[in-house]
C-alpha positions as CSV (number, residue, x, y, z in Angstrom):
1,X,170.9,142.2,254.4
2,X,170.7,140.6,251.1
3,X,166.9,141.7,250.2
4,X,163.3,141.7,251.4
5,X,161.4,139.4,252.9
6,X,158.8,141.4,253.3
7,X,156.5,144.6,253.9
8,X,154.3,145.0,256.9
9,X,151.7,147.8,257.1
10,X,150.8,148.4,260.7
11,X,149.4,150.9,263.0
12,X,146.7,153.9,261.9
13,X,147.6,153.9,258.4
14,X,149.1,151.1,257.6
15,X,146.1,148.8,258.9
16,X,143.3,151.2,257.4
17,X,144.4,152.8,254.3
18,X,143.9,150.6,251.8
19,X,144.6,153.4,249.1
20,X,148.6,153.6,250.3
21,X,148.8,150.2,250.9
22,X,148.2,150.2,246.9
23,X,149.8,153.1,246.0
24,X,153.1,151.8,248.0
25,X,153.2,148.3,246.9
26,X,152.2,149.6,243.0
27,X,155.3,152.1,243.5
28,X,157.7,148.9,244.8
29,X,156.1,146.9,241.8
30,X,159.4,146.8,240.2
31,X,160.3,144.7,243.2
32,X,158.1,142.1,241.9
33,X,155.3,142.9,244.8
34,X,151.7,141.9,243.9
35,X,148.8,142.1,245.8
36,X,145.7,140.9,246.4
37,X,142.7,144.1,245.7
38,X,140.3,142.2,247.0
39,X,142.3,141.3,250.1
40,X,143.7,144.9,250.0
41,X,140.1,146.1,251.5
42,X,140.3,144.4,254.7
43,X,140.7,146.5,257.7
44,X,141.6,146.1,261.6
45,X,142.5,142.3,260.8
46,X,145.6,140.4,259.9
47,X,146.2,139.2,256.4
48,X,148.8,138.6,253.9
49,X,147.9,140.8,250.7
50,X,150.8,139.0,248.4
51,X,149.6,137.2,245.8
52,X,151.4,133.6,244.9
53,X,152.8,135.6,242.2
54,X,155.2,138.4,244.5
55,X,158.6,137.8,244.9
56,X,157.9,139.5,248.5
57,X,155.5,139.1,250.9
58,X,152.9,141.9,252.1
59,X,151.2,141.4,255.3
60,X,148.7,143.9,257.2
61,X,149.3,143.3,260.7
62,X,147.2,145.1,263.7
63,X,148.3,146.8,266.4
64,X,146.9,148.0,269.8
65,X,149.1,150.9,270.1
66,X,147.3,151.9,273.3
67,X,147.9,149.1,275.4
68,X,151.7,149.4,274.3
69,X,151.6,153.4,275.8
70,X,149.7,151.7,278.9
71,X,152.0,149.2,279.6
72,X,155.0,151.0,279.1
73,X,153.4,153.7,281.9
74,X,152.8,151.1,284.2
75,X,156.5,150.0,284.3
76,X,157.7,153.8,284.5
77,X,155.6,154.3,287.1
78,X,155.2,150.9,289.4
């Protein structure tokens, strides 16, 4: 791999902690990573929180981590 293309925050904290999604991206800022605040604040939805300005994109991206565990029990058991 030759880089980054980019961050996704998923699952519990990734889609509803807005607070580490800052503090991680303002830690990888020497990356060239910039978000979006206002965008930052969204929850339980999918959005890109790079700015035109980062060299890599950021995305929030939800997940239904129960249906996963559901489906995979199905199969295990059917």
């Amino acid at each position: 791999m030759q880089g980054i293309d980019a961050i996704v925050f998923t699952a519990g904290i990734g889609e509803n902690e807005k607070n580490t999604r800052k503090a991680v991206c303002d830690y990888l800022a020497y990356m060239g990573i910039k978000i979006d605040d206002e965008l930052n604040t969204s929850r339980g939805k999918e959005v890109e929180l790079s700015t035109k300005e980062s060299s890599i994109k950021v995305f929030v991206i939800p997940t239904n981590e129960e249906l996963v565990i559901a489906k995979d029990t199905m199969e295990l058991v059917f």
